[in-house]
C-alpha positions in Angstrom: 132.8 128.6 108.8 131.9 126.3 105.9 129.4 126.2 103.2 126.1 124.7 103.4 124.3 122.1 101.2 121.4 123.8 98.9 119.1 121.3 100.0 120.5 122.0 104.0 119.6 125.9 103.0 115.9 125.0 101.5 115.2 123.2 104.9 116.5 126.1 107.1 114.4 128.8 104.5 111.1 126.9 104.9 111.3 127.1 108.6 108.7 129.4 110.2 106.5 129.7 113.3 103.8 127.6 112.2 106.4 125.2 110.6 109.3 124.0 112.3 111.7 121.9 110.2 113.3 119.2 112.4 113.1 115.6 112.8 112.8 114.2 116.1 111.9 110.8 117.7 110.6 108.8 120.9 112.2 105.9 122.5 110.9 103.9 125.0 114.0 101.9 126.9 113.4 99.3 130.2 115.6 99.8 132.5 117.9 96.6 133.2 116.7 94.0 136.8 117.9 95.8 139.7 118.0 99.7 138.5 117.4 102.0 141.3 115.2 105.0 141.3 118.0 107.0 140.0 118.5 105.7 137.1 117.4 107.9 134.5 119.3 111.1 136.5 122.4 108.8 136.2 122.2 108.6 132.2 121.3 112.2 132.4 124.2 112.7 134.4 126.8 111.2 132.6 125.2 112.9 129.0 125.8 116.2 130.4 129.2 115.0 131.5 130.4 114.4 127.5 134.0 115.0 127.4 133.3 115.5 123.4 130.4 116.4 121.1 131.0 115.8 117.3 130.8 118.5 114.5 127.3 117.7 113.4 126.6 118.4 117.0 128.1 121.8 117.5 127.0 123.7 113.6 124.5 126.3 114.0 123.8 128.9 111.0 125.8 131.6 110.4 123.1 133.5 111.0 119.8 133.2 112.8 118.0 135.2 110.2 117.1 133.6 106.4 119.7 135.8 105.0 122.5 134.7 102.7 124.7 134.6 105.6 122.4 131.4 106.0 124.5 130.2 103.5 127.0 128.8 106.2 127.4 126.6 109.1 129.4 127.6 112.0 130.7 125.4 114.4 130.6 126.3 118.3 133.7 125.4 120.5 131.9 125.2 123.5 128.2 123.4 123.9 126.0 123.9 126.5 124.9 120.5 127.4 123.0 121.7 130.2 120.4 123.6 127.9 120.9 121.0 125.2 120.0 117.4 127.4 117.0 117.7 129.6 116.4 115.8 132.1 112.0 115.7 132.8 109.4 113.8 134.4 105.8 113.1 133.9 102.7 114.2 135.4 100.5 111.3 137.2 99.4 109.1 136.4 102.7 108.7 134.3 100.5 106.8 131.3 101.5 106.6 127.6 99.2 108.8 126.7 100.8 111.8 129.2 104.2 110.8 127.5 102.5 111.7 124.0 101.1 114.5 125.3 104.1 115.9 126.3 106.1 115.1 123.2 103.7 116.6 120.9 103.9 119.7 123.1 108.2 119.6 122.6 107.4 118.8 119.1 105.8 122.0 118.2 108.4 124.2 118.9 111.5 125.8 117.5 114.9 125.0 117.9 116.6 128.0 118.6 118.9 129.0 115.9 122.0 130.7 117.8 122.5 127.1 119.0 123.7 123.9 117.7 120.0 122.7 116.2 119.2 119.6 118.7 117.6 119.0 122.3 117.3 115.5 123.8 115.1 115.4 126.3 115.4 112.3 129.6 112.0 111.7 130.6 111.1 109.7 133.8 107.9 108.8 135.8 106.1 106.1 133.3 103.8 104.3 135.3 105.3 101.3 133.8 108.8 101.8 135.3 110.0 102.7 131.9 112.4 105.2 130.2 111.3 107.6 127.6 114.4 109.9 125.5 113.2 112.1 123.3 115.6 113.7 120.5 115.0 116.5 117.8 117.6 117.8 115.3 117.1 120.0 112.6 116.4 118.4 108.9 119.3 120.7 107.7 121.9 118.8 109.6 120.3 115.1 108.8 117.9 113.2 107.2 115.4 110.5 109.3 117.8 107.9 108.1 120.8 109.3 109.2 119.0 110.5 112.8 117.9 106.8 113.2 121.6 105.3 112.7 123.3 107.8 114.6 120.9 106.6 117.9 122.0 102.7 116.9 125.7 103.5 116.8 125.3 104.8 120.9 123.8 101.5 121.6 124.8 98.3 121.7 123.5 94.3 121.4 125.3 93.9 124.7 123.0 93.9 127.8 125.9 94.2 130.0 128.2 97.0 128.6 127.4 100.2 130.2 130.4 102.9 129.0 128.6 103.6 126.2 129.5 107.1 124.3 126.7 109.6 124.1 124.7 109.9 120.5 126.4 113.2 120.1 129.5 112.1 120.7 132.0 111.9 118.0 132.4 108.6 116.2 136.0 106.8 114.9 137.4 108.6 111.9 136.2 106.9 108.6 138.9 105.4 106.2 136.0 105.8 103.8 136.1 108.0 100.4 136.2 111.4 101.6 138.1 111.1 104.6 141.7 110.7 102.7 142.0 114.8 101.9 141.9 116.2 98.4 143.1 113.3 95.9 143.1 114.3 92.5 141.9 111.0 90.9 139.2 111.1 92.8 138.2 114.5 91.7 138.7 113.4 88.3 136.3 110.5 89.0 133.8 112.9 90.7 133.9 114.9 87.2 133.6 111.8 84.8 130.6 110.4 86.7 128.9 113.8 87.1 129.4 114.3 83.0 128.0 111.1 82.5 124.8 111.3 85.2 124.1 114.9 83.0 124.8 112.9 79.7 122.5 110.1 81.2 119.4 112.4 82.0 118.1 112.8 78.2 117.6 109.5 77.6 116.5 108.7 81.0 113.8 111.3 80.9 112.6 110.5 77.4 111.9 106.6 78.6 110.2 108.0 81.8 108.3 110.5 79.8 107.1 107.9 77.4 105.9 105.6 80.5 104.2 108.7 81.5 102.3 108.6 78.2 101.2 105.0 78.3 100.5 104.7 82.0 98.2 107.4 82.1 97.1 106.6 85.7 101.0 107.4 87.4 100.9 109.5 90.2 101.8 113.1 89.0 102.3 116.5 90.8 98.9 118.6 91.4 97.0 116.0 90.3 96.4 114.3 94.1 92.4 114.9 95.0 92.1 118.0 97.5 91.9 116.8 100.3 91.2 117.9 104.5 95.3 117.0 104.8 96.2 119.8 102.1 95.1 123.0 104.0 97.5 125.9 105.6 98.2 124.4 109.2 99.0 126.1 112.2 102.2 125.7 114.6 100.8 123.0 116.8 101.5 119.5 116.5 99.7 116.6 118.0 102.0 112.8 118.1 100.5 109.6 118.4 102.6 106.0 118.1 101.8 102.6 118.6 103.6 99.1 117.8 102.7 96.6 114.9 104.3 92.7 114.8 106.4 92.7 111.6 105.7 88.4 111.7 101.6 90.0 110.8 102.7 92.4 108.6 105.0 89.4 106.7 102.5 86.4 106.5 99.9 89.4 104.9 102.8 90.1 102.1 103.2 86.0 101.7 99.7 85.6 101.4 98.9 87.9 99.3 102.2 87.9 97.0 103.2 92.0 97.5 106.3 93.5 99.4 106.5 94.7 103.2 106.6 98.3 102.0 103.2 97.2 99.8 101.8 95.9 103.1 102.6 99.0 105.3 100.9 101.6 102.2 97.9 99.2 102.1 97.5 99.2 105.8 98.0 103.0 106.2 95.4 103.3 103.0 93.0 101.7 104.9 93.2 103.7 107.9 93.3 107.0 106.5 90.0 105.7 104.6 88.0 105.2 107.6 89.6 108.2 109.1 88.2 110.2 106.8 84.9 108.1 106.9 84.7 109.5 110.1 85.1 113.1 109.1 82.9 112.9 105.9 86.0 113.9 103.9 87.1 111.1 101.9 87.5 112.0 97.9 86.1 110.1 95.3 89.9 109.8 93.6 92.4 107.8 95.8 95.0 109.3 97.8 98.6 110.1 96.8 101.1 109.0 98.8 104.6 111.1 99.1 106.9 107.9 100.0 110.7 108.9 100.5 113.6 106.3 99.1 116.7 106.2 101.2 119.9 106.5 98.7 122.1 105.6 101.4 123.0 102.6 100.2 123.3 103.6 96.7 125.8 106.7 97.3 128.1 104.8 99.8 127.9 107.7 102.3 126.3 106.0 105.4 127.3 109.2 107.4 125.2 111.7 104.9 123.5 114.4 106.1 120.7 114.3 103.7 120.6 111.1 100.7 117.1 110.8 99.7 114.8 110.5 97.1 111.0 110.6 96.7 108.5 108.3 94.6 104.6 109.2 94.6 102.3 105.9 95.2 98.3 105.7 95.1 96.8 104.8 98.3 93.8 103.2 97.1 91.3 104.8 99.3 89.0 104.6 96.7 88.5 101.1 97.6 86.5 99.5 100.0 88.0 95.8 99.5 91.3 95.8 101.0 92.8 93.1 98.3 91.4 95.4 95.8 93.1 98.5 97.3 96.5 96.3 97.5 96.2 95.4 93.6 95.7 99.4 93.3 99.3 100.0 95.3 101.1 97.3 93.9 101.0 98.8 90.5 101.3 102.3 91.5 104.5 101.3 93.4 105.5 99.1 90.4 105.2 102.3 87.9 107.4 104.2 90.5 110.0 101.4 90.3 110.0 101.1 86.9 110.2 105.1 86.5 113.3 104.8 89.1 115.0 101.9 87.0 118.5 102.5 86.1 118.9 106.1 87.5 122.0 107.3 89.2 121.5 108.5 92.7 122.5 112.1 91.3 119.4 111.1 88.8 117.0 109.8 91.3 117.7 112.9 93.3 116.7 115.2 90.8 113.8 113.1 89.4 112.5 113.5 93.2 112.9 117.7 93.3 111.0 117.6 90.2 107.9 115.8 91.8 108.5 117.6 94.8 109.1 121.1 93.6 105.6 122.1 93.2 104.5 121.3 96.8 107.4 123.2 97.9 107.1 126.2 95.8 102.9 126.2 96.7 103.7 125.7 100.3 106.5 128.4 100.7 104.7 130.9 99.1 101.4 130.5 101.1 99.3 128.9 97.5 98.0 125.6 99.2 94.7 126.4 99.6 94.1 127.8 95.5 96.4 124.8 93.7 95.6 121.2 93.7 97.8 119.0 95.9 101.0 117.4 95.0 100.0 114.7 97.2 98.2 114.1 100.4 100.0 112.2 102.5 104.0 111.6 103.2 104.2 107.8 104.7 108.0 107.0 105.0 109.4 104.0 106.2 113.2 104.0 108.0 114.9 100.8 108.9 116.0 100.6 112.4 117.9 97.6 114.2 117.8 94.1 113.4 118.4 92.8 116.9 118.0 93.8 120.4 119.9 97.1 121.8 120.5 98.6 125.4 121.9 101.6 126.8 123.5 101.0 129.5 121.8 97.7 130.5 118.3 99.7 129.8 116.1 97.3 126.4 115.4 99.3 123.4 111.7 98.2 123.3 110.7 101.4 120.7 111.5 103.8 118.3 108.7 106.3 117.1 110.1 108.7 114.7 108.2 111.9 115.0 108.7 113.9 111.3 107.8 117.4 109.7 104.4 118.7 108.5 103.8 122.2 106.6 101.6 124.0 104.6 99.1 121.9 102.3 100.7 118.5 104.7 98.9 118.8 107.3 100.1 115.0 108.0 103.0 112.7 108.2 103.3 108.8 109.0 106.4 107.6 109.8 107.7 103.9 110.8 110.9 102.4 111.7 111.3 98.7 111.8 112.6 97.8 115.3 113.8 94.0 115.4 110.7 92.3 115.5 108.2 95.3 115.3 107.1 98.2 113.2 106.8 100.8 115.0 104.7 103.9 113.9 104.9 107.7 114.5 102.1 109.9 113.5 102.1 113.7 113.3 99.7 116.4 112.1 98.4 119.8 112.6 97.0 119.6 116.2 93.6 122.0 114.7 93.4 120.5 111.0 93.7 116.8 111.9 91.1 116.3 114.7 91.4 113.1 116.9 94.6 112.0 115.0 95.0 109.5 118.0 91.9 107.4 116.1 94.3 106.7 113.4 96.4 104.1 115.4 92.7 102.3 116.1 92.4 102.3 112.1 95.6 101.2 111.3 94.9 98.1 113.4 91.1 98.1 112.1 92.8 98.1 108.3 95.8 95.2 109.1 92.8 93.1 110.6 90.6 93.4 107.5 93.8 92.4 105.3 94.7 89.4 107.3 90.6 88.4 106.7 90.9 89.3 103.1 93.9 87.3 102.7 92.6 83.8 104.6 94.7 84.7 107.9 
């Protein structure tokens, strides 16, 4: 039995009926020239078959209630791959749009708690010949980021290799900090950087707070318009993912001298503005985007459970001219930058639990409908591979992350760059986002009018 993160705790004590707290995801693979009909029963096959499953893999709570006891992981000796990998198959006519169905339906419901929090579910019987896997794990036990790298690491870039280790499988030990034992100096270090993040935090929040004071228009929480994505939601989810070429996205950036990310907000903007067109629900003030920051990178700990950060960005929805609504974002992500400047990752963490504390505290206590918004809208974006991966001889051709929504979020866009592609997954409240499928019609609708806008 070991102790659990707070933030792991938070995730496992907002978890309820209506909103289920894990991260999940939807690949689509193409089997290699010459793959029989068994193929996907073979990869089941050999998943069951795992000689090993890795820590992350076997931790369950200590208890399935939200008790203190929830304050501890246990780790299970013996795994039940059986209940854990499923092996499924579609209805006829075996279209995209069954497979989405299907997922959303998987989507909505609970991991069960006196398990290891995962599933992974085999799906055949796409019309196309393909392979569909879908994976859920609980937020408490990894972030997107970590969920996206630990699918890459049971891949590989060679077509032709097929004794490939399951993604719960354990990985080579890391010679890593952290994986020496207890060494002293590093302890020491741990204390002297800690000292100096706390030391480091006045003066850090004075400068923010004076940027606050001049840049009057900076994102803040409850001050995102009220919007039909900020209601209480119900426990039903509704998935819907489509493809976008990252060379489009690019020339759009180049053209218009703004970043990828700037690109991606500007084109969900778009679409959420004629989505809500639609539904004659679109506020006068723009929308406030919730966009996560990987830390990653920053903390050294690729393996992390949960290293992540938050920044608040204006959508411009308020605009009807699409290089008018990209001006808007660009300096709404420019103030977040500026406000992130120079931070620690201990720093950036906390400056990200203070702009997300009041949608957490409103949500978990039921107060979404009677406080203003934090924000709207979460729209994350997770880097995925930068070349071509198979299992076992079968293409990677997508990866569709499918994320959480709760009370007062009723929706949630998240991408993952996949090579040459972006490649979008977008969940809501099946009953408080109506026709979410429309939105991958506006997201295209929006990236058209920006190449226009831009001379494309």
């Amino acid at each position: 039995m070991r102790l659990m993160a707070p933030n792991d705790f938070v995730f496992l004590g907002l978890e309820t009926r209506e909103h289920p707290m894990h991260v999940g995801g939807l690949e689509l693979f193409t089997p290699p020239e010459g793959a029989g009909e068994d193929f996907a029963r073979n990869l089941y096959n050999e998943l069951i078959s795992a000689p090993e499953v890795s820590s992350t893999f076997r931790r369950r709570p200590g208890t399935p209630l939200n008790t203190l006891r929830n304050l501890t992981w246990r780790e299970d000796a013996e795994i039940d791959l059986e209940y854990h990998v499923r092996l499924s198959a579609l209805p006829r006519p075996g279209r995209i749009r069954e497979l989405l169905e299907t997922v959303s339906l998987w989507h909505s419901s609970l991991l069960d708690r006196h398990r290891p929090l995962w599933e992974m579910h085999v799906v055949e019987g796409l019309s196309d010949g393909r392979l569909a896997v879908y994976t859920k794990i609980h937020h408490a036990l990894v972030d997107g980021v970590t969920a996206l790298r630990l699918l890459q690491k049971s891949l590989t870039d060679d077509a032709s290799e097929t004794s490939l280790p399951a993604p719960f499988a354990p990985r080579q030990p890391r010679t890593a900090r952290g994986s020496r034992g207890f060494n002293p100096l590093g302890l020491a270090k741990t204390g002297l950087s800690l000292t100096g993040d706390v030391a480091g935090s006045v003066p850090a929040a004075y400068r923010i707070g004076r940027q606050i004071m001049r840049e009057r228009d900076i994102p803040l929480p409850l001050r995102a318009p009220k919007s039909m994505f900020n209601v209480p939601i119900g426990g039903a989810r509704r998935f819907a993912a489509q493809s976008w070429s990252l060379d489009r996205l690019r020339r759009v950036a180049k053209a218009a001298g703004s970043t990828l990310n700037d690109v991606v907000l500007c084109m969900c903007g778009g679409a959420l503005r004629e989505y809500l067109l639609t539904q004659n629900a679109l506020p006068e003030k723009p929308l406030i985007a919730f966009v996560p920051v990987s830390l990653h990178s920053l903390t050294g700990e690729a393996e992390a459970g949960n290293a992540v950060t938050v920044v608040m960005a204006s959508l411009g929805t308020d605009e009807d001219d699409p290089l008018a609504r990209m001006k808007a974002i660009r300096r709404s992500m420019g103030q977040a930058k500026e406000m992130m400047a120079g931070l620690s990752p201990l720093q950036s963490i906390a400056l990200g639990a203070t702009l997300a504390g009041p949608f957490a505290l409103t949500s978990a206590a039921g107060l979404s409908s009677f406080t203003p918004p934090t924000f709207n809208v979460i729209i994350s974006n997770v880097p995925g591979p930068k070349k071509p991966l198979y299992w076992n001889g079968a293409k990677l051709d997508g990866i569709y992350p499918a994320s959480i929504v709760m009370d007062g979020l009723a929706l949630n866009i998240t991408l993952a760059s996949n090579v040459d592609s972006l490649d979008f997954g977008v969940i809501g409240c099946r009953q408080s986002v109506p026709h979410l499928q429309h939105l991958l019609r506006h997201l295209e609708d929006s990236l058209a009018s920006l190449e226009k806008a831009a001379g494309l």
